[in-house]
C-alpha positions in Angstrom: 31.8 -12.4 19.8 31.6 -9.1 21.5 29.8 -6.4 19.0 31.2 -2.7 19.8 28.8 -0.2 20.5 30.1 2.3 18.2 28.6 0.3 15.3 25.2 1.5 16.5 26.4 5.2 15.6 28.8 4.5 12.5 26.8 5.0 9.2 26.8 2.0 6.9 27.8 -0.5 9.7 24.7 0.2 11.6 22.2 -0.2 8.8 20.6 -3.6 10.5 19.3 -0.7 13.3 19.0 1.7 11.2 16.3 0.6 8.9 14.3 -1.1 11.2 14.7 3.1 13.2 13.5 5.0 10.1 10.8 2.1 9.6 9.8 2.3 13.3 9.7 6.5 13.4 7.9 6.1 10.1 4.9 4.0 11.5 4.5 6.5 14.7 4.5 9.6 12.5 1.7 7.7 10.7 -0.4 6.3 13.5 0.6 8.1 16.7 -2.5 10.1 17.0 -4.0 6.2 16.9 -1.3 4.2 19.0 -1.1 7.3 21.5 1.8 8.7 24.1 3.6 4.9 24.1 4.4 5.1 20.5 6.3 8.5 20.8 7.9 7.2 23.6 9.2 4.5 21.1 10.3 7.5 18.9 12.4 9.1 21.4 13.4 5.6 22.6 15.3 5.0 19.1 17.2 7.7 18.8 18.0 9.7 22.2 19.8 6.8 23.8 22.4 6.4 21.0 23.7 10.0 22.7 25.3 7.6 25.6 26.7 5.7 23.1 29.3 8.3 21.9 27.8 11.8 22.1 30.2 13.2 20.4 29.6 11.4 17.1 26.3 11.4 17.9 25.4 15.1 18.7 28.5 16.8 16.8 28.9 20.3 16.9 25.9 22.3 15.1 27.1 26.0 16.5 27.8 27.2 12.9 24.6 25.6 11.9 22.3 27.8 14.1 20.0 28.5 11.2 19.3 24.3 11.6 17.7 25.4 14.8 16.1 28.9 14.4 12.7 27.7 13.4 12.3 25.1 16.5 13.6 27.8 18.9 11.5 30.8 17.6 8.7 28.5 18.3 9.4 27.6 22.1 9.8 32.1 21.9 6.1 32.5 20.8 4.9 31.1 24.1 5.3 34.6 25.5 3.1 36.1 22.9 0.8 33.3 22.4 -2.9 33.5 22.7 -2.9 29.9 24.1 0.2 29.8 26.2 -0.3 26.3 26.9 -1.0 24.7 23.7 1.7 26.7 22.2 4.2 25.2 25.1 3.7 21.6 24.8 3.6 21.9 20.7 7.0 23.8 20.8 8.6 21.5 22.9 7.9 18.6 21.0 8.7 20.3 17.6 12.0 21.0 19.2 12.9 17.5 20.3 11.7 15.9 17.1 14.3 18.6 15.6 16.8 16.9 17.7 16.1 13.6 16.6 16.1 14.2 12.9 19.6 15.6 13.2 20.8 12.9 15.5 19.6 10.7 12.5 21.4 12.8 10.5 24.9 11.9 12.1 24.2 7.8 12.4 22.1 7.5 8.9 23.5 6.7 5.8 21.6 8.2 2.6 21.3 4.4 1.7 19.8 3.3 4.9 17.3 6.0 5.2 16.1 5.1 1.8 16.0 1.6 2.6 14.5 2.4 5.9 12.0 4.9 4.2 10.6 1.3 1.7 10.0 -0.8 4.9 8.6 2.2 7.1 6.4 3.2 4.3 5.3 -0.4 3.4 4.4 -0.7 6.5 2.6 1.9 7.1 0.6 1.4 4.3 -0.3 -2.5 4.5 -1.7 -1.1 7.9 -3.7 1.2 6.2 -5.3 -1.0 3.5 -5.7 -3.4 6.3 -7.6 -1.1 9.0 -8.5 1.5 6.7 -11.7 2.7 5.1 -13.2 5.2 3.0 -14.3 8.6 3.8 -17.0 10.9 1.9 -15.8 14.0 1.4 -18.2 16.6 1.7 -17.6 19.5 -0.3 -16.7 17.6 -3.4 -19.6 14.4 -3.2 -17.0 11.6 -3.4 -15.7 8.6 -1.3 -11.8 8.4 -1.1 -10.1 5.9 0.0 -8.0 7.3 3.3 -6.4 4.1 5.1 -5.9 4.6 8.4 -6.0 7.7 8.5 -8.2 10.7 8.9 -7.5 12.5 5.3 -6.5 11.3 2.0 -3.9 13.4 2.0 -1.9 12.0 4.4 -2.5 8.9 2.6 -1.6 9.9 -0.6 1.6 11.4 1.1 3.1 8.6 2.2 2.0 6.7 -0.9 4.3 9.1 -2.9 7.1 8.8 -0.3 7.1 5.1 -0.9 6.7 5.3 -4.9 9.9 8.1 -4.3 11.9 5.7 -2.2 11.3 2.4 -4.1 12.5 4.0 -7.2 15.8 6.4 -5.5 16.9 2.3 -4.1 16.8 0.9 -7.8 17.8 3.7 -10.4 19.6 6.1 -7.9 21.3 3.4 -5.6 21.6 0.4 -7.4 19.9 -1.8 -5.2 19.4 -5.7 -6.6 18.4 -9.3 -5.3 16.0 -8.9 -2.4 16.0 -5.3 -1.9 15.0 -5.4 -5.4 11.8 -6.9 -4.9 10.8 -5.2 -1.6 11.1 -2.1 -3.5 8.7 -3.4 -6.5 6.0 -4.8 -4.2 6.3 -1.2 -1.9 6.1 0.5 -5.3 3.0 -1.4 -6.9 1.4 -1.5 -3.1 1.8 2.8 -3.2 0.7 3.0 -6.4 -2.6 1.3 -5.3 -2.7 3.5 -2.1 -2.2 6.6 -4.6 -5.2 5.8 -7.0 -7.5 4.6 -4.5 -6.8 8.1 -2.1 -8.2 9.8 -5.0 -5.8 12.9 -3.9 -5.2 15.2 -6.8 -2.4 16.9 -4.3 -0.5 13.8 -4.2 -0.6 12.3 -7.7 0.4 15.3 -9.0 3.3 16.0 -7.0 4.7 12.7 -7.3 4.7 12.9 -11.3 6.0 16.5 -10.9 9.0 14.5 -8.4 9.6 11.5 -10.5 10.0 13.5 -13.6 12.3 15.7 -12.1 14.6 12.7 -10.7 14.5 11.1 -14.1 15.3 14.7 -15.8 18.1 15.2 -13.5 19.6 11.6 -14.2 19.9 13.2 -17.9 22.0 16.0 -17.0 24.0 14.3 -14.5 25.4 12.7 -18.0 27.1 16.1 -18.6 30.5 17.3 -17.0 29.5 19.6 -14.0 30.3 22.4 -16.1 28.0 22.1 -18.4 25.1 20.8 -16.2 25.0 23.9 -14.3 24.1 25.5 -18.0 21.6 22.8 -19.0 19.7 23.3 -15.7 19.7 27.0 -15.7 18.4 26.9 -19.5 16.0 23.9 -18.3 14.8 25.9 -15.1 13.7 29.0 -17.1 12.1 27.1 -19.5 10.0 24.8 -17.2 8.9 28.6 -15.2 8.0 29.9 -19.3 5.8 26.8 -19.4 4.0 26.5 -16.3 3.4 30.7 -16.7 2.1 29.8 -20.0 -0.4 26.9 -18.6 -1.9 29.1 -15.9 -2.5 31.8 -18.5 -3.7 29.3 -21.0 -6.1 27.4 -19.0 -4.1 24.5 -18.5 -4.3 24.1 -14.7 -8.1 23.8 -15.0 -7.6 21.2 -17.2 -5.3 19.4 -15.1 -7.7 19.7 -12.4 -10.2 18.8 -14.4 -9.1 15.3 -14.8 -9.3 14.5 -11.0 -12.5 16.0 -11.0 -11.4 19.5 -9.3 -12.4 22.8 -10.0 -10.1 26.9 -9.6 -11.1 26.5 -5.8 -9.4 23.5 -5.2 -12.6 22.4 -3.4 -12.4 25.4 -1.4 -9.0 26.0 -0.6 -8.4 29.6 -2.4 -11.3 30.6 0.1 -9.6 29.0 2.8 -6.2 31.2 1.7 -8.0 34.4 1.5 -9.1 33.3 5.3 -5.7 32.6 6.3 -4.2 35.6 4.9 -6.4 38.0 6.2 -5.8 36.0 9.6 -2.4 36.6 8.9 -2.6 40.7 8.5 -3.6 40.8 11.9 -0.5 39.8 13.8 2.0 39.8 10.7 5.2 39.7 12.9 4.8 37.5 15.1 1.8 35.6 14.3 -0.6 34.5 17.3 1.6 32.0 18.7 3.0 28.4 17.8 -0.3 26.3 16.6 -2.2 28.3 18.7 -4.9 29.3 15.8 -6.6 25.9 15.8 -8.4 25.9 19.5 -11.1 24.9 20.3 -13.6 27.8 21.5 -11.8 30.1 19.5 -14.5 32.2 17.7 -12.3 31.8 13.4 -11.6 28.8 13.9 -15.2 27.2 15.5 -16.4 29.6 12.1 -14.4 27.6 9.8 -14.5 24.4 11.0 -18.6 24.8 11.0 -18.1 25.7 7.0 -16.1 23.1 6.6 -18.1 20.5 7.9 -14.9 19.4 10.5 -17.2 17.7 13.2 -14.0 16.8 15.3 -13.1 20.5 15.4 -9.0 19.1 15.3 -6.9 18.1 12.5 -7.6 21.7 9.9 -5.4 23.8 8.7 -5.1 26.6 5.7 -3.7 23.5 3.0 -0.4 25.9 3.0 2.7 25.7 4.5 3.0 29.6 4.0 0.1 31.0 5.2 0.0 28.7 8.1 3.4 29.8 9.2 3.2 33.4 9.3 -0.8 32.9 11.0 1.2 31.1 13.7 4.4 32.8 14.0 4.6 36.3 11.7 6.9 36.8 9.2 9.9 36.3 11.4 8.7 32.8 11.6 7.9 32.3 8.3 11.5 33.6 7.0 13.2 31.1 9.3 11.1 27.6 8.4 11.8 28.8 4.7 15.0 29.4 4.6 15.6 25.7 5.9 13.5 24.5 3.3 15.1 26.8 0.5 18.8 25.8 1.8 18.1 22.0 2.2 16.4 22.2 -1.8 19.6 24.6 -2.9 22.2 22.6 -1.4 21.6 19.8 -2.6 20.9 20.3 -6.2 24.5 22.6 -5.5 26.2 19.2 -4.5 24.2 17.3 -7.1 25.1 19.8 -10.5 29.1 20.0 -8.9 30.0 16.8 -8.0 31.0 14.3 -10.4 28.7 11.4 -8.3 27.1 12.7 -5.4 24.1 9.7 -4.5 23.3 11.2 -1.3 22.3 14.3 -3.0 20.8 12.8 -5.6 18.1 11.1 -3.4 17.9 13.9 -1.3 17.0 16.5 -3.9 14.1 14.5 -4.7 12.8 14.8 -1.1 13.5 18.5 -0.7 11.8 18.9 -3.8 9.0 16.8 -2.8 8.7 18.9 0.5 8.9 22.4 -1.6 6.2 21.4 -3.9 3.6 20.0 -1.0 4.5 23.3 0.6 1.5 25.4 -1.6 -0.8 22.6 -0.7 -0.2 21.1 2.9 1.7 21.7 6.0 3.8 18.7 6.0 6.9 20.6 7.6 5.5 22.4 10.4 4.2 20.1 12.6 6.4 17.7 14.9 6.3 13.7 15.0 5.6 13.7 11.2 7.6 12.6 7.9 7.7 15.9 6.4 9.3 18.0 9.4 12.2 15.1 10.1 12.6 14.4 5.9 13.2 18.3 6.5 15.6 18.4 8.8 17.4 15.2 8.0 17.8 16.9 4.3 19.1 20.2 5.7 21.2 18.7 8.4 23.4 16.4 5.7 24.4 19.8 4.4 25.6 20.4 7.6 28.4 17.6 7.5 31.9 18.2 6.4 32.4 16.0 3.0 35.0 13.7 2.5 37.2 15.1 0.0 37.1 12.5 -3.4 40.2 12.8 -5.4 39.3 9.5 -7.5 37.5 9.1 -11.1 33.7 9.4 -11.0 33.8 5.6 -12.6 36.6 4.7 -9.6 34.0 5.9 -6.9 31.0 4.1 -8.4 33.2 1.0 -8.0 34.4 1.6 -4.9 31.1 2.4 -3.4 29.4 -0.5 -5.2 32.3 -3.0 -3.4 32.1 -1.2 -0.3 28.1 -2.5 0.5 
């Protein structure tokens, strides 16, 4: 029996390769810094030859969707201005190609098979990590952390709320039963270990902040789109009221309290004030795509010494804001945000209009997860890593024409439950 090719590049029909591509790109974002230049090679290797499969289906036609692009090109710009021409050149053209691949998985990925793809990647990835890994001691707070296999608990605790995020969008958002059922409970418990052990206030927070939000959306999704548009404008200003309230009432220093933090965030609001004032001196056009963080470079040798970063690699500001606009100005900073503001817009658009939109159901969850890590960590900006291809692949579904449902929202869930 002769398979056609074009089932590689049809959504749903291709989920065999699909998973095991989303699971495969997951582990190299993870570990490539361990596995080295063959691993990205594997990355490119899963998704660049499915463009001689059918290019058109595969590539499409992104020249209304410029703005998908901006951010990548404006990078692969700054090498003209960049203080380190060279570092800026091989970053920017590897941010740009992992841009490419994210949207070609954008046009061969079904929401279902990147959420599927996104249990075993991340399962994966950690089972590596609890086998290889080991714990750190973290100098400027006294503690041992858990960090897996790799070098910050962060990163870690990222991926532990990707695959808490994942396992539960494949059972209460998709529906998912028998075996996938189970994968998902054992990825869930396995991140939920990963999480506690990381001992990353960052990451347990946001994934309670995510979770909540998922399960608060499921309640309005109840509603006609009518009035859910009303119950989450009403719920939106209410949750800002709050959280204005709890800054002014103490209650983010009780929060941190808990995980053992203090205001500074163990010296991150010092590391801000650094990275704006960095900022201030080339606010246009920053200093060139990551060309801050060089070695020999008088700040950065200053703070990696008050830091305590013996490997003088692997720093940044812990904020997706500031880093931006030190590395590429304003201008920069305008055009990564507005990717990140469309994809999280969009979707909750498509989510509060539709009568049963799953795609963007799951993937208001990840924009969201992305927008809230944003004040903390760089997870967008850098190439051959989750954040920066969850990014794109989030914005770039807006990019697709929709089908156009004229059936009952009970019909659809029928028909899309018989059509798996």
């Amino acid at each position: 029996m002769r398979i056609a090719r074009s089932t590689l590049v049809q959504p749903g029909t291709n989920m065999p390769y699909g998973v095991v591509a989303i699971a495969l790109s997951f582990l190299v974002f993870a570990y490539s810094a361990r596995f080295g230049q063959a691993s990205i090679l594997l990355y490119y290797a899963l998704w660049f030859p499915l463009v001689l499969v059918d290019y058109r289906r595969v590539l499409g036609n992104y020249v209304k969707y410029l703005w998908l692009f901006a951010f990548a090109v404006f990078t692969i710009l700054s090498i003209f201005w960049s203080v380190a021409p060279s570092v800026t050149a091989r970053a920017a053209i590897q941010y740009f190609t992992h841009v490419v691949c994210a949207l070609i998985a954008v046009r061969v990925i079904d929401i279902r098979t990147l959420t599927l793809g996104g249990v075993a990647g991340v399962g994966i990835v950690l089972i590596y990590s609890i086998l290889f890994g080991y714990y750190q001691y973290d100098t400027l707070d006294g503690t041992y952390s858990f960090v897996g296999a790799f070098a910050s608990k962060n990163q870690l605790g990222f991926y532990a709320s990707l695959g808490i995020y994942f396992a539960y969008a494949a059972v209460i958002i998709l529906g998912e039963r028998r075996l996938w059922m189970f994968a998902c409970g054992g990825v869930g418990l396995l991140a939920a270990y990963c999480l506690l052990a990381s001992q990353s206030a960052t990451s347990v927070l946001t994934t309670a902040v995510i979770v909540g939000l998922s399960l608060g959306m499921r309640v309005i999704l109840f509603l006609s789109p009518h009035h859910r548009k009303m119950l989450f404008i009403g719920a939106a200003v209410f949750g800002v009221i709050i959280a204005v309230a709890g800054v002014y009432l103490g209650a983010v220093d009780l929060v941190l309290g808990l995980f053992g933090k203090d205001s500074t965030l163990t010296g991150r609001t010092y590391l801000w004030e650094q990275g704006i004032e960095a900022a201030a001196q080339h606010p246009f056009f920053g200093v060139g795509y990551q060309a801050y963080w060089v070695q020999g470079f008088s700040e950065p040798e200053r703070l990696w010494e008050e830091f305590f970063i013996g490997s003088r690699s692997g720093f940044h500001f812990h904020n997706t804001f500031i880093e931006t606009t030190v590395e590429t100005g304003f201008i920069g900073l305008l055009l990564l945000v507005s990717v990140l503001v469309i994809a999280f817009g969009g979707h909750i658009g498509r989510l509060l209009g539709d009568h049963r939109n799953d795609e963007s159901y799951v993937l208001f969850g990840v924009a969201a997860l992305l927008v809230v890590r944003a004040f903390v960590e760089i997870d967008i900006l850098n190439p051959y890593h989750v954040g920066s291809f969850l990014l794109y692949f989030t914005a770039g579904k807006l990019a697709l024409a929709r089908p156009v449902q004229q059936i009952t929202p009970l019909v659809y869930y029928d028909h899309m439950r018989l059509a798996r």
